[in-house]
C-alpha positions in Angstrom: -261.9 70.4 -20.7 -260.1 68.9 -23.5 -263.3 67.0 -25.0 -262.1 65.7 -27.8 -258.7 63.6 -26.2 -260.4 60.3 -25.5 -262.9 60.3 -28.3 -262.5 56.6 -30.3 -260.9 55.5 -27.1 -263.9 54.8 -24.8 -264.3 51.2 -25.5 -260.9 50.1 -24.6 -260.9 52.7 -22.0 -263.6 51.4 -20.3 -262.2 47.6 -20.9 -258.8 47.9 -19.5 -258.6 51.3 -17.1 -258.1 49.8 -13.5 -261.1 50.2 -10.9 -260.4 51.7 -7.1 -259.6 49.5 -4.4 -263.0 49.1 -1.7 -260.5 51.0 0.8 -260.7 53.9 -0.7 -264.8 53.2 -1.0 -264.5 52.6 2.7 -262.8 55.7 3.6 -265.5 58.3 1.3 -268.4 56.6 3.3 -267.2 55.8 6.7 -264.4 58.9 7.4 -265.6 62.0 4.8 -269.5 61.3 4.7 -270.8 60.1 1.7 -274.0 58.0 2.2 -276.9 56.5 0.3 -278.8 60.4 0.3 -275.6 62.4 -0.5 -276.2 63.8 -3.8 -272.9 63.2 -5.8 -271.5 65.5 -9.1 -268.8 63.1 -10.6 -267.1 65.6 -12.9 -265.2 64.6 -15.8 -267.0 60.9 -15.4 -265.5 59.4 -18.6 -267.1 55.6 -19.2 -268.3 55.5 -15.2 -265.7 53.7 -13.8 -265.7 55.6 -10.5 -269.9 56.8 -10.8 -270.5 52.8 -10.8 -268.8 52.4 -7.4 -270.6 55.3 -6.2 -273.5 54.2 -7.5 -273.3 50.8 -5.9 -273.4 52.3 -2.4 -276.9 53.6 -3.7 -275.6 57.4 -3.7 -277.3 59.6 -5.9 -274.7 60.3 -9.1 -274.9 63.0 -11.8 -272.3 61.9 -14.6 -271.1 65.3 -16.0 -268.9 64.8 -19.4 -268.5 66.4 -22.6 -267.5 63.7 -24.8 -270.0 62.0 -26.6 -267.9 58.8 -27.2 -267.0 58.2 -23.1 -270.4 59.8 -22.1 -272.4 56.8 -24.2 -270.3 54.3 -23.3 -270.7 54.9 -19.6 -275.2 55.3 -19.9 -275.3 52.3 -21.6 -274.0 50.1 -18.5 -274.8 52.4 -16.0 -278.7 53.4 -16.5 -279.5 50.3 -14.9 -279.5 51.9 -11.6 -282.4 54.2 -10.9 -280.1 57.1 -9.2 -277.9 58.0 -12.0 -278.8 60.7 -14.3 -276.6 61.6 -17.2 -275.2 65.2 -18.3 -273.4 66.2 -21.5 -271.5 69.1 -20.1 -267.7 70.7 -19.1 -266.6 70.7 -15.7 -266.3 74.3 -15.9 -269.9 75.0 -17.2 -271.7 71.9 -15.7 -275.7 73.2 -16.1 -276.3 72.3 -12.4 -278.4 74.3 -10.3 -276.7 76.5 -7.8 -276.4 74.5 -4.1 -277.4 71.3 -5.3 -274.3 69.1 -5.1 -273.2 67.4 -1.6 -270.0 66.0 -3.1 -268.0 66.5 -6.3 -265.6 64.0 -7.0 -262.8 63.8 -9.9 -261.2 60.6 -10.8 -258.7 60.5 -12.9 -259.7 64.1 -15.0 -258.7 67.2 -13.2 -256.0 67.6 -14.9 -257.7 68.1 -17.7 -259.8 71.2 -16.3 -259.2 75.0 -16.5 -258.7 74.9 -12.2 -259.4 78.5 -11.5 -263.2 78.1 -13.6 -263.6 75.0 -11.7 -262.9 76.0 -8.8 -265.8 78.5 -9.5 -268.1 76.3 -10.9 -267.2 74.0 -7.8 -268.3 77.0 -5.2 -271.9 77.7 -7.2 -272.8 74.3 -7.5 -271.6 73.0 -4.2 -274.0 73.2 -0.5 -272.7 74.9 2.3 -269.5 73.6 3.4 -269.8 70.4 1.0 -266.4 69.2 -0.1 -264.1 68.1 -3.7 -263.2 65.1 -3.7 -260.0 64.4 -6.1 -258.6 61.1 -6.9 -256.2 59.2 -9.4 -254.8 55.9 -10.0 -251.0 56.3 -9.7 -248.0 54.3 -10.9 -245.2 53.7 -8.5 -242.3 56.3 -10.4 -239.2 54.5 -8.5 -240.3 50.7 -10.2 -238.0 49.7 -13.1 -241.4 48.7 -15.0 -242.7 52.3 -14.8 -239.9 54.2 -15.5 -239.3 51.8 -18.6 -242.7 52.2 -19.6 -242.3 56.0 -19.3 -239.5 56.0 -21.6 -241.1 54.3 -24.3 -244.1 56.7 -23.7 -241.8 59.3 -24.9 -240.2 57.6 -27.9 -243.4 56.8 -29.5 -245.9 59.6 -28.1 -245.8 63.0 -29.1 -248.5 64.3 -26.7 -247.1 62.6 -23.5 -245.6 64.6 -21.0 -246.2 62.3 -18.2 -248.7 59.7 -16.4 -251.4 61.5 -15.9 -250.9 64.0 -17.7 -248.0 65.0 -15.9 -250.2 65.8 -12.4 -247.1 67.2 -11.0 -246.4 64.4 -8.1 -248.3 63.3 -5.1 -247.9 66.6 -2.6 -250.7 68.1 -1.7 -249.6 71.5 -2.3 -249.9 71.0 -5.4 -253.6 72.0 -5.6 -253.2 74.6 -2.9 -254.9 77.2 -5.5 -257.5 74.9 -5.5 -258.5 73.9 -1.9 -259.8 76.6 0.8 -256.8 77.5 2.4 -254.8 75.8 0.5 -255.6 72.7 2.7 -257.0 68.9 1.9 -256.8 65.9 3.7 -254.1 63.6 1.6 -254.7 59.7 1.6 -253.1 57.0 -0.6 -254.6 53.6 -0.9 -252.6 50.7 -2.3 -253.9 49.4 -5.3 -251.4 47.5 -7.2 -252.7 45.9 -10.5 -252.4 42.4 -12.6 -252.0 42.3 -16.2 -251.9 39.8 -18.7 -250.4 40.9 -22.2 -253.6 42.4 -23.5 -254.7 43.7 -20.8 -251.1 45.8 -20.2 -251.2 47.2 -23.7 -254.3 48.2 -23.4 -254.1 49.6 -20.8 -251.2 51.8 -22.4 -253.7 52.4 -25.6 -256.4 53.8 -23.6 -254.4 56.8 -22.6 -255.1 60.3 -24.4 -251.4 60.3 -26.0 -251.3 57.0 -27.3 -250.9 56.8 -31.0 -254.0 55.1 -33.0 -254.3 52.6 -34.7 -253.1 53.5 -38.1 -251.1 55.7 -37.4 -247.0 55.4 -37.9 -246.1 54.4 -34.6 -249.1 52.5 -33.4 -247.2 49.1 -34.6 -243.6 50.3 -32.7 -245.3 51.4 -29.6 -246.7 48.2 -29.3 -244.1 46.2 -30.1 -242.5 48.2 -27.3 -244.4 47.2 -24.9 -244.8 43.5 -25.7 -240.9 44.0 -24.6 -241.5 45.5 -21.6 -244.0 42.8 -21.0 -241.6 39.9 -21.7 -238.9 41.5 -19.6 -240.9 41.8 -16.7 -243.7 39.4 -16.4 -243.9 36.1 -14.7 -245.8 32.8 -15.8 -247.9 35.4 -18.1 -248.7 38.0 -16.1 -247.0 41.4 -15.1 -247.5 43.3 -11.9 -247.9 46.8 -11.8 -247.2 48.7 -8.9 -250.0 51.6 -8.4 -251.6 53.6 -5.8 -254.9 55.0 -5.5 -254.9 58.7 -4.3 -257.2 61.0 -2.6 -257.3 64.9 -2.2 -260.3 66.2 -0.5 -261.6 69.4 1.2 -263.8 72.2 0.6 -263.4 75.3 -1.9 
């Protein structure tokens, strides 16, 4: 994993990166299986925006991240409930015992991993025919708003090479070399989200890429997006189109 991208960002990360919509909720525990005794290894878990939801549905949830700075942020909301336990660890070494884990699920991190080692590390850690599950927030690439947005992302960014990371798209075979088979059941989930002006540069901020504060152009990117704000928001708010996407099947 690339640990130290989101250190210093944790607090506005966890104050302005979008939740998952209950449909998606829905589907894990109705359609794939997950239930109040599944065992659940969320891998890359960041500030616990997904483990929370999990944890609400009384699963039991192993948070598994390397970064001190998301890793904290995360135990101090979420130790409240009695069935999450905490791990500093990589996704590719994640100290759990072998056969332990009925789900593993990724939100909004596996592009961040080394597949092929997790993949492995998936396979040892994972019961008998237990299943990934991967999922990501994703912006609708054919709005205006997006496509604007990316643009200034790439004036003012050096690291970015995408939302996302650059995930490559929405196809399924695109984690072929991941999935048994190459197979996975594909869903998408809409999940369209409301800004107003703090919230949408924030949001921008609390990606890996984004300049700092203090940096040279921390002031321009954000006077970039107040733009982009102003240009497409209405009555002080702004819309943006955004999907929630699942990938799931076994390893």
């Amino acid at each position: 994993m690339n640990e130290g991208k989101f250190t210093g960002k944790a607090k506005i990360y966890s104050k302005y990166r979008p939740t998952y919509p209950k449909a998606l909720i829905d589907y894990l525990y109705s359609e794939i299986g997950l239930s109040e005794s599944s065992t659940i290894a969320d891998i890359g878990s960041g500030t616990g925006i997904f483990s929370r939801l999990l944890l609400q549905n009384n699963s039991r949830v192993i948070g598994v991240e390397p970064n001190d700075d998301m890793r904290q942020t995360a135990e101090k909301e979420l130790t409240r409930f009695a069935k999450y336990t905490s791990i500093k660890a990589s996704a590719e070494n994640t100290t759990l015992s072998d056969s332990s884990i009925d789900y593993i699920t990724v939100a909004q991190a596996f592009h961040w991993f080394d597949r092929a080692n997790f993949r492995l590390e998936c396979k040892r850690i994972l019961k008998s025919n237990s299943k990934v599950i991967l999922v990501w927030n994703t912006r609708d690439s054919s709005s205006d708003l997006v496509i604007e947005n990316d643009k200034i992302n790439k004036q003012y960014c050096p690291g970015y090479n995408g939302f996302s990371g650059g995930t490559g798209g929405d196809d399924p075979e695109n984690y072929a070399d991941f999935f048994k088979g190459g197979k996975c059941e594909y869903q998408t989930f809409e999940n369209n989200i409301s800004f107003e002006k703090d919230g949408f540069i924030g949001r921008n901020l609390s990606a890996s890429y984004a300049p700092k504060e203090g940096t040279e152009a921390y002031h321009a990117y954000i006077d970039g997006l107040e733009r982009l704000f102003c240009k497409y928001s209405i009555n002080g708010r702004l819309c943006l189109p955004n999907s929630a996407k699942s990938y799931i099947g076994k390893v």
